[in-house]
LUMLUM-352924 format. One record per residue (C-alpha): residue in three letters; x, z, y. Coordinates in steps of 0.05 Angstrom, whole numbers, padded with zeros to 5 digits, always signed. Layout:
// residues N
ALAXZY...
END
This chain:
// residues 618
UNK+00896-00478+01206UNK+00822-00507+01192UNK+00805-00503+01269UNK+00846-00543+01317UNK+00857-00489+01376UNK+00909-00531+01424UNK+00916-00604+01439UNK+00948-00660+01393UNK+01017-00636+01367UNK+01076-00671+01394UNK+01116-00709+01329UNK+01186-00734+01317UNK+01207-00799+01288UNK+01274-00807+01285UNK+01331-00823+01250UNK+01389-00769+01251UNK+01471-00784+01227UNK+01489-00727+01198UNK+01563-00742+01236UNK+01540-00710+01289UNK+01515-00652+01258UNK+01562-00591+01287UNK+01582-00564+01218UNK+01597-00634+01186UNK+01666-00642+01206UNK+01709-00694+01198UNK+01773-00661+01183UNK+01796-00597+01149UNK+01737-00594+01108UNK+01694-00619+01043UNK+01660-00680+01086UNK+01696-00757+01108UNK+01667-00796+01158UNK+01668-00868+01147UNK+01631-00923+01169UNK+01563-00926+01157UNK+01559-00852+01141UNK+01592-00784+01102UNK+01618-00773+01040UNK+01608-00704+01013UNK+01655-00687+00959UNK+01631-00610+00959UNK+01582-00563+00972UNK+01582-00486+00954UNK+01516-00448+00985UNK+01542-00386+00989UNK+01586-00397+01031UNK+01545-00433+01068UNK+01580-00497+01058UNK+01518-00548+01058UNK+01497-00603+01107UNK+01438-00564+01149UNK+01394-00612+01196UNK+01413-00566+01259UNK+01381-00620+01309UNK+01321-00622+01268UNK+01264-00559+01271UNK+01194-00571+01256UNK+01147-00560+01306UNK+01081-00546+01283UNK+01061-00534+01214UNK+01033-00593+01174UNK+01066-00653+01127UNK+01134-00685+01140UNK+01160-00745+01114UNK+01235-00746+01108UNK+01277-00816+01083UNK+01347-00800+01066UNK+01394-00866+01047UNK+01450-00850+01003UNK+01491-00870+00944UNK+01551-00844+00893UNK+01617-00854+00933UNK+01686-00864+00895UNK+01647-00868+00823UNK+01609-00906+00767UNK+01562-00859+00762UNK+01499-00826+00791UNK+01508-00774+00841UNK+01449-00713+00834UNK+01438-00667+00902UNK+01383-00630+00919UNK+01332-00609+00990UNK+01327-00540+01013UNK+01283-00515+01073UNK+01286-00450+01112UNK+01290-00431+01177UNK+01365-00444+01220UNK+01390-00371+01217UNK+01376-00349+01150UNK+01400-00391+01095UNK+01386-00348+01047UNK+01305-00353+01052UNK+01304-00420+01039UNK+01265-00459+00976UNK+01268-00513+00934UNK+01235-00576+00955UNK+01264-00613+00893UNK+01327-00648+00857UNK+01348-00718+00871UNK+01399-00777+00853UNK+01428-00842+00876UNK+01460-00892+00841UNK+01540-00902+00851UNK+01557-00947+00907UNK+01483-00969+00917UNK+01444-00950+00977UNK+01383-00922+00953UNK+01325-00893+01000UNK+01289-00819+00972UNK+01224-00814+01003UNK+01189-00751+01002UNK+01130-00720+01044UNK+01126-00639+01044UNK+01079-00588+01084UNK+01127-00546+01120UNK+01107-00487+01164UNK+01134-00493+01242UNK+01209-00475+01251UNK+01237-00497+01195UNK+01305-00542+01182UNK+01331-00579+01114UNK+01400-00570+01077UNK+01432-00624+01038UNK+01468-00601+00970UNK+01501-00635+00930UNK+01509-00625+00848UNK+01556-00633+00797UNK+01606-00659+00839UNK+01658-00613+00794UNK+01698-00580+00851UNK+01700-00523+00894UNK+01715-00534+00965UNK+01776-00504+00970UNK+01795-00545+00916UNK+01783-00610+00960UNK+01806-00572+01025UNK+01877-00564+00991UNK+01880-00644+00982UNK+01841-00656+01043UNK+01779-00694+01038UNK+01802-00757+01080UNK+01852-00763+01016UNK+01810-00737+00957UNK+01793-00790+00911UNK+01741-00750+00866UNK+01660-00775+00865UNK+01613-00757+00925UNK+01547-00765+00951UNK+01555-00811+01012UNK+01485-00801+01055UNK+01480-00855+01113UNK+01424-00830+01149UNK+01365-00786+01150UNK+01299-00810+01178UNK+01243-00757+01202UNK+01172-00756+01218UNK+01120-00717+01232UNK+01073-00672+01227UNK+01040-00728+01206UNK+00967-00735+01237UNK+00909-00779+01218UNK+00873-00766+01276UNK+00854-00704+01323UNK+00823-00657+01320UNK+00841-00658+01247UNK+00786-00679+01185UNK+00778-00604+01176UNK+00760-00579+01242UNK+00712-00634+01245UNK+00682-00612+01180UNK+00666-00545+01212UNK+00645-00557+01285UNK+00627-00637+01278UNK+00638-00676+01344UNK+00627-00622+01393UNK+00668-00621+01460UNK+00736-00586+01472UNK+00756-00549+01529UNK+00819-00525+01558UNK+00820-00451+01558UNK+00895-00425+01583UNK+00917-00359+01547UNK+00977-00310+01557UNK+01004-00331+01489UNK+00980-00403+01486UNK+00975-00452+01559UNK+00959-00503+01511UNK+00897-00474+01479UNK+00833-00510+01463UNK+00759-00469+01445UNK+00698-00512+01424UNK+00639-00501+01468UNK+00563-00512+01457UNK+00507-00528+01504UNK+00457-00495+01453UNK+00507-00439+01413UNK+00450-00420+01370UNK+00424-00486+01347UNK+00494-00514+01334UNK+00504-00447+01302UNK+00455-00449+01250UNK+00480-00527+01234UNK+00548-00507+01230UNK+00533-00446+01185UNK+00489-00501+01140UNK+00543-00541+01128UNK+00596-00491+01122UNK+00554-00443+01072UNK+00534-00507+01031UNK+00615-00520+01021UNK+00632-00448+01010UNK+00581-00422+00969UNK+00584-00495+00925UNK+00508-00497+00932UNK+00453-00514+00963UNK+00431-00459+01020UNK+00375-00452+01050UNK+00357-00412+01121UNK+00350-00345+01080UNK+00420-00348+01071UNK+00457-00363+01132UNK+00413-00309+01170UNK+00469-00249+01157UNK+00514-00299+01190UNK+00478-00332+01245UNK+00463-00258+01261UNK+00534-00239+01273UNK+00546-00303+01309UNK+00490-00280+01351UNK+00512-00209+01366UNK+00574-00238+01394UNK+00547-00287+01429UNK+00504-00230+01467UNK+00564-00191+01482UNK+00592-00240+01518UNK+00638-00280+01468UNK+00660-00355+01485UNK+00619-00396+01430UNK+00683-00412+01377UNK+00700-00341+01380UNK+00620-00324+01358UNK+00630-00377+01305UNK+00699-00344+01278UNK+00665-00285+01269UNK+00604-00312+01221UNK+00654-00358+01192UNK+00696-00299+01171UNK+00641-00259+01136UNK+00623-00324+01104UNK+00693-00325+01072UNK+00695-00253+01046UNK+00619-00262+01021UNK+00617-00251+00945UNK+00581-00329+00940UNK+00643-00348+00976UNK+00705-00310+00929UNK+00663-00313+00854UNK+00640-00367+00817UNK+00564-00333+00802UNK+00537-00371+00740UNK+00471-00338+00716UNK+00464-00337+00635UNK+00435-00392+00600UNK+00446-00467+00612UNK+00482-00482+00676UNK+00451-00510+00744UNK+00479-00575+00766UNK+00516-00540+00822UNK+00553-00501+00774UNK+00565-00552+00737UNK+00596-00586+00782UNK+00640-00525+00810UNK+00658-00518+00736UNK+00685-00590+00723UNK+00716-00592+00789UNK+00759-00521+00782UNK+00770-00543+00701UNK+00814-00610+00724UNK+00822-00607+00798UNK+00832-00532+00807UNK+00787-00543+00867UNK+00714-00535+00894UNK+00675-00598+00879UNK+00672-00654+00922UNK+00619-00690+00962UNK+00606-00741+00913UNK+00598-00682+00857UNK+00549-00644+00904UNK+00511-00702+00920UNK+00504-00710+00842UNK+00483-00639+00837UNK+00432-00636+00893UNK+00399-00698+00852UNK+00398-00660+00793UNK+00438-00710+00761UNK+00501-00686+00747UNK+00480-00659+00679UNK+00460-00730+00648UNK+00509-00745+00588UNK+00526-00810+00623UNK+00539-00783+00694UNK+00581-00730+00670UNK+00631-00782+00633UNK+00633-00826+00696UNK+00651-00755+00734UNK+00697-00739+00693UNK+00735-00803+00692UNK+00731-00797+00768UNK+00765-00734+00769UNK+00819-00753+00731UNK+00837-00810+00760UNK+00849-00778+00826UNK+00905-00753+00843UNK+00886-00683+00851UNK+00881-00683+00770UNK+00955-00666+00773UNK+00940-00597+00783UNK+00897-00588+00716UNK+00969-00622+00684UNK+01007-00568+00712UNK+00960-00504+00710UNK+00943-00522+00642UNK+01012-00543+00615UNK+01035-00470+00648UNK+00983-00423+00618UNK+00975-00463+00548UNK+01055-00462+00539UNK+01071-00402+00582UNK+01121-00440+00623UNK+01103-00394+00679UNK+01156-00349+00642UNK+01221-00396+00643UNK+01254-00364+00696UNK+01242-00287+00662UNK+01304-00292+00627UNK+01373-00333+00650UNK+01416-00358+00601UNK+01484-00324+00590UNK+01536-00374+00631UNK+01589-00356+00573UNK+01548-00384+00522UNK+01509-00438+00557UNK+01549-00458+00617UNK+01514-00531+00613UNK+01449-00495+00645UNK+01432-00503+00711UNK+01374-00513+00753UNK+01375-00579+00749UNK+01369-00583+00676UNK+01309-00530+00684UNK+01279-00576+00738UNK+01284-00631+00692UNK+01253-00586+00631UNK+01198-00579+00659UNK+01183-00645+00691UNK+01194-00672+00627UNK+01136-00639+00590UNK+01080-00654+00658UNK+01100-00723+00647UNK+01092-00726+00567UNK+01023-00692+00574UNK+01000-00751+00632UNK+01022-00800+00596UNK+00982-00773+00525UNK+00933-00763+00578UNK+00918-00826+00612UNK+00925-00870+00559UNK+00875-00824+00514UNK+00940-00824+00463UNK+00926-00781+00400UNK+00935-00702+00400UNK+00979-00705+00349UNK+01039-00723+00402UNK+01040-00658+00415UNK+01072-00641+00355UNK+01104-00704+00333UNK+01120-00762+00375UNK+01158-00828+00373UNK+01171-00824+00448UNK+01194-00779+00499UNK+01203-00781+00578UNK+01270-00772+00598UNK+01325-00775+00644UNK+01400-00783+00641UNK+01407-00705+00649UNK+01356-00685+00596UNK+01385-00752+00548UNK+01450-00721+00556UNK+01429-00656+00542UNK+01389-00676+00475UNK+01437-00726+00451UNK+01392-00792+00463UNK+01427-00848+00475UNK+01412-00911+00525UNK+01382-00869+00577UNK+01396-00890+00645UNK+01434-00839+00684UNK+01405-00803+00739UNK+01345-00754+00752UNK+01292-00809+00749UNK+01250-00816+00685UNK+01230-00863+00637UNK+01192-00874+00572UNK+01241-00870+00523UNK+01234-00888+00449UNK+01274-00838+00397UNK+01318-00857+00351UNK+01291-00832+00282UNK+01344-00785+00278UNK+01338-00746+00338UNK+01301-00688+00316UNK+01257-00697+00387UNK+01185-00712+00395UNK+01124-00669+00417UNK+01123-00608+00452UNK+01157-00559+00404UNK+01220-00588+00407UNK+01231-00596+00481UNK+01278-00557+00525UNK+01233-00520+00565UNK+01182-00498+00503UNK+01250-00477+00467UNK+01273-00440+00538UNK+01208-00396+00546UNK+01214-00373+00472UNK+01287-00341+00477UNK+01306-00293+00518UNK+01373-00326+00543UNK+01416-00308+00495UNK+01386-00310+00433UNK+01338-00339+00390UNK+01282-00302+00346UNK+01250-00338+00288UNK+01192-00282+00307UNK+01186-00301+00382UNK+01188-00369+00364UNK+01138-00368+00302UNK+01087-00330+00329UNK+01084-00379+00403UNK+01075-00437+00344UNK+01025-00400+00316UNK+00995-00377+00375UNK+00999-00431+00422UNK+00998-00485+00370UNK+00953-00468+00305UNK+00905-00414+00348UNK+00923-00366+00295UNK+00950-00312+00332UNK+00995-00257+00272UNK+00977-00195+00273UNK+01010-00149+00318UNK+01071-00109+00292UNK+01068-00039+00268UNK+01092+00011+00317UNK+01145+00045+00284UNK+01176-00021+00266UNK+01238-00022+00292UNK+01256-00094+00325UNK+01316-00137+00303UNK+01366-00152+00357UNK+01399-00214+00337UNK+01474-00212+00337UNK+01521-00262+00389UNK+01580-00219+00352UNK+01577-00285+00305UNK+01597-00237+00247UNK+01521-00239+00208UNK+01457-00298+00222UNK+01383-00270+00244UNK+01357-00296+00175UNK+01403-00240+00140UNK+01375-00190+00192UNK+01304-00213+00185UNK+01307-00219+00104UNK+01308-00134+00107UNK+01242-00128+00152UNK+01218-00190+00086UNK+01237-00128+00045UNK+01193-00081+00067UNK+01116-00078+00038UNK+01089-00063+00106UNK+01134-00128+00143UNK+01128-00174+00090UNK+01055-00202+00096UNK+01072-00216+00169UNK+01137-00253+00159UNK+01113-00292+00117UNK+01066-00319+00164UNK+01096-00320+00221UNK+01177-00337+00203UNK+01174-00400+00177UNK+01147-00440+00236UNK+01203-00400+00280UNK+01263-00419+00228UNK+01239-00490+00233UNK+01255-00490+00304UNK+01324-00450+00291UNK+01369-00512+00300UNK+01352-00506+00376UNK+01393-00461+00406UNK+01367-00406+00479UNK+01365-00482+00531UNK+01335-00533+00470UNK+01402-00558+00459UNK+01411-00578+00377UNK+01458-00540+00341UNK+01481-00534+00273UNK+01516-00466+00288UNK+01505-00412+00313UNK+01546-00399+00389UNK+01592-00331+00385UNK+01630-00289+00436UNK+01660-00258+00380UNK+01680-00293+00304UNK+01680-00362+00294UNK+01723-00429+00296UNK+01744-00450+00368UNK+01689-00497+00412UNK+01714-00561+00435UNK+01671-00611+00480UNK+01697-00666+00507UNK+01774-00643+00491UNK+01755-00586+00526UNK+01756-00511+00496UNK+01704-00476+00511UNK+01691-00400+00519UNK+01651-00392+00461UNK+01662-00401+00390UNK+01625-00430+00335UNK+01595-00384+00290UNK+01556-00380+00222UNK+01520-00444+00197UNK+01446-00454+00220UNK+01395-00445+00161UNK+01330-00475+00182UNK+01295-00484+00112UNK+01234-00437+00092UNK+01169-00440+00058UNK+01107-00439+00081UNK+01052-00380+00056UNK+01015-00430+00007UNK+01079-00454-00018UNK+01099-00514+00019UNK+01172-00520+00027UNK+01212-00554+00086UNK+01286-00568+00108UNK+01283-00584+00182UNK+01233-00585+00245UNK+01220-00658+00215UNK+01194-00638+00152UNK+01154-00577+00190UNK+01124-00632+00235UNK+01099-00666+00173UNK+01065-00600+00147UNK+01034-00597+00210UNK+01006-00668+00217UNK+00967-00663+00148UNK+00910-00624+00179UNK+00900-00653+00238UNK+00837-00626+00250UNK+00872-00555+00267UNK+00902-00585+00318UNK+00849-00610+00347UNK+00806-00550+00339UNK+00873-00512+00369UNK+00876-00554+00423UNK+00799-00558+00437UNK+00797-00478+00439UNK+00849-00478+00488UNK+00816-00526+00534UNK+00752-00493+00532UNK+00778-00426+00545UNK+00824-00463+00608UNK+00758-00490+00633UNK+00703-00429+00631UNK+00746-00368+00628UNK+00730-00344+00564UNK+00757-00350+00499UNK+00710-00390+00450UNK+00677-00345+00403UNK+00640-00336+00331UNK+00581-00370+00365UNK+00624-00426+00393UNK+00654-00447+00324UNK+00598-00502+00306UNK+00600-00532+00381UNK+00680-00535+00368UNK+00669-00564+00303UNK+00627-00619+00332UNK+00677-00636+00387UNK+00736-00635+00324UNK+00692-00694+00291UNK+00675-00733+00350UNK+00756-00738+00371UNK+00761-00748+00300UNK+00729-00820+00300UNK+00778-00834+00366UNK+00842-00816+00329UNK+00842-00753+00361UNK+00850-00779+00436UNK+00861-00734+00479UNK+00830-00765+00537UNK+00766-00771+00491UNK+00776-00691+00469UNK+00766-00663+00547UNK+00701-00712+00556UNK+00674-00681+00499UNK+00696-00613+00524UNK+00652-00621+00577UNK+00601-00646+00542UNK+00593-00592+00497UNK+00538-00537+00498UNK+00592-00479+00515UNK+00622-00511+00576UNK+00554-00524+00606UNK+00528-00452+00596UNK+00542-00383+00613
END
């Protein structure tokens, strides 16, 4: 909560051995005590068989930093396990608070700090470990000699508190006093008091108004609200609970809950309220209000400084993930779940990794103003072991932590199309559709949306049956005079991607339930077969052929400027809610040739997003 209502919260720091946790026993189950800590050979959630931190339960809500020592026990290799946190009794509404490893045989310290609301716990799972529990119950864990995840200790602290009352209750009601004011509910409460309610009121109002409203206010505007304050205050209300009140209607004001930009050329205070929601996804700061009560902001020069500013804070990693998620519709990756028959490899890990994979690409295009066309085709990727694995890179460190990785000519990777969780959010879990896929290239890529499909088209299902390929099933809608236009268009960028199969795996078959030669990975069979051959080769509308994604990648990079007027149109419509029309073009043409003297940077493309004429008007 923005007000501070009792006195300082009491915090924990302390380190807890999960020995003595009640459900960690050391016999007759998946855990062995030694010294120095547990091995965990097992874990299985649903039956409830994880470690849960039942002498730890946050006490107030606010950030908690947790240190948990562990390494790989009885193997050479990295040991993955991941954080949950929920309340004690119900395991089943807990959430992710992400996926970790440790090296084998290495104590290693994961350090994370995450806001947690007041009466919660964490659970330790482990991943990938490769057995059930019964399975190491049967041997007995003090005799199993398969891999575990041995954790030494866990180390907790917090709510973690700068100082009290906290930064944002002194942003409302400044330094005045604190009383003790007993309630049934609360002993421990705490109201603010004033020795002149109304004066105090109308400077708390300023201040608060000025912040919500992202403006400069004058008296005029706080008098609705320093006349509710008022009427309570006349009725007998304690002076915090007169304040609540006025602060309340402040918050459901329409200044408050709209962005109001008048037509024409932006003020500086929208200006500023539009840089800082385009790459912080937040109200502007004091520095960027300051600027904007100056009537600064605006000035060519100031605006490149801001914008440098901005993204060099750390709160620019929320324009890298809201942008990332609405440009590539990775919002969308959980819609569909890949059928475990065909794609048992897929897991949430993998997905976690997925999608860390492209926020990290896009920072690192971003911060070292790298050119655009990375996007599309690049000579480097971030991985880790899991994702290396999963793409067939070799010399990647294994483990959940990333690195920069250089790609082997060969690998087919590079850019955005042909990662895992791009190639996830266009399939629906099963299959793959040169349409789905050709039109998000199109669409996402190019900014040349197809068409939409006649209605009484009737869709093509691909077929897992492995007895025909969705290029024979597709070339009958290339029949018809009313399809064929359309495919044209819009199948050839989606067969280019058709050597990645539902999870961004390469293939050069197709997976079947049905016909096909047997599947064997790593001596294994698997329950799948291999079906018909792949057949990624098209041609393009004006003629250009192509074999592969590689050659598609080429056809792509020799007009460069379409990706940068792609890419530009998506930024501007990210950053003033509206996509750029007719009357935009030349402005967007201007920004295209100013990135084009910068080899496209990126970096350089968003400062000249924001200097353009449509992102500083209405």
């Amino acid at each position: 909560a923005a007000i501070a209502s009792r006195s300082r919260p009491n915090t924990i720091e302390k380190r807890f051995d999960i020995k003595t946790e009640r459900t960690v026993k050391p016999t007759g189950s998946v855990y062995r005590h030694v010294d120095g800590g547990v091995a965990i050979f097992s874990s299985w959630v649903s039956a409830n068989i994880q470690v849960t931190m039942w002498q730890f339960q946050t006490r107030a809500r606010g950030k908690y930093r947790f240190r948990i020592s562990g390494y790989g026990y009885q193997t050479d290799k990295p040991v993955t396990f991941h954080i949950m946190a929920g309340p004690m009794s119900a395991a089943a509404q807990q959430y992710l608070i992400g996926y970790y490893s440790v090296p084998p045989g290495e104590p290693t310290v994961i350090e994370f700090v995450e806001p947690m609301e007041p009466n919660l716990t964490i659970r330790i799972i482990a991943d990938g470990l490769g057995v059930t529990p019964p399975q190491v119950e049967k041997v007995g864990a003090e005799k199993y000699e398969g891999p575990g995840l041995l954790i030494q200790w866990v180390d907790i602290e917090g709510p973690i508190i700068d100082s009290w009352p906290p930064e944002s209750h002194r942003r409302i009601f400044g330094d005045l006093k604190q009383v003790s004011v007993p309630g049934p509910d609360n002993t421990n409460r705490r109201e603010v008091v004033s020795q002149d309610p109304l004066a105090d009121a109308e400077q708390i109002l300023l201040r608060f108004t000025r912040r919500a409203f992202r403006r400069a206010v004058t008296r005029e505007d706080i008098e609705p609200f320093l006349a509710r304050a008022s009427q309570q205050l006349e009725r007998g209300y304690p002076f915090e609970q007169a304040m609540r009140v006025a602060l309340k209607a402040v918050m459901i004001s329409p200044d408050f809950l709209f962005l109001r930009e008048r037509p024409g050329k932006l003020d500086d205070f929208a200006l500023a309220s539009r840089l800082s929601y385009f790459l912080w996804s937040s109200m502007p700061d004091d520095e960027l209000m300051s600027l904007a009560e100056r009537n600064e902001l605006h000035h060519p020069e100031r605006l490149r400084e801001q914008v440098e500013r901005l993204l060099q804070d750390p709160k620019a990693a929320a324009f890298t993930s809201n942008f990332t998620s609405q440009w590539l519709g990775l919002r969308t990756i959980d819609a569909t779940l890949p059928d475990g028959t065909l794609y048992p490899e897929y897991d949430d890990v993998l997905k976690d990794s997925m999608l860390k994979e492209v926020g990290l690409f896009f920072g690192e295009i971003l911060r070292d103003d790298l050119s655009l066309t990375h996007f599309v085709a690049s000579d480097f990727a971030m991985l880790n072991g899991r994702l290396a694995k999963h793409y067939g890179i070799p010399g990647v460190e294994e483990g959940l932590t990333f690195h920069k990785v250089s790609l082997p000519p060969d690998s087919h990777r590079g850019g955005l199309l042909t990662m895992g969780a791009i190639l996830k959010v266009t399939a629906n879990g099963t299959t793959t559709s040169p349409i789905i896929r050709g039109a998000w290239v199109l669409d996402r890529i190019l900014s040349t949306p197809p068409p939409k499909p006649t209605v009484d088209i009737e869709a093509v299902e691909p077929d897992i049956r492995g007895a025909t390929t969705i290029r024979k099933q597709l070339a009958k809608h290339r029949d018809l005079t009313q399809c064929a236009g359309c495919h044209a268009i819009i199948d050839p960028p989606g067969f280019a991607l058709e050597n990645f199969d539902v999870i961004g795996g390469w293939r050069e078959r197709y997976r079947s339930i049905g016909e096909g030669e047997p599947a064997m990975i790593d001596g294994r069979e698997m329950r799948y077969r291999n079906g018909p051959p792949v057949e990624a080769a098209d041609t393009l509308p004006d003629g250009r052929a192509f074999a592969d994604i590689d050659e598609y990648k080429l056809l792509l990079l020799s007009d460069q400027d379409q990706l940068a007027r792609a890419l530009a149109g998506k930024l501007m419509a990210y950053a003033t809610g509206a996509a750029p029309t007719l009357a935009d073009q030349a402005s967007i043409e201007s920004i295209v040739s100013q990135v084009r003297d910068r080899d496209y940077g990126f970096r350089s493309l968003i400062h000249e997003i924001v200097q353009s004429e449509p992102f500083q008007s209405k």
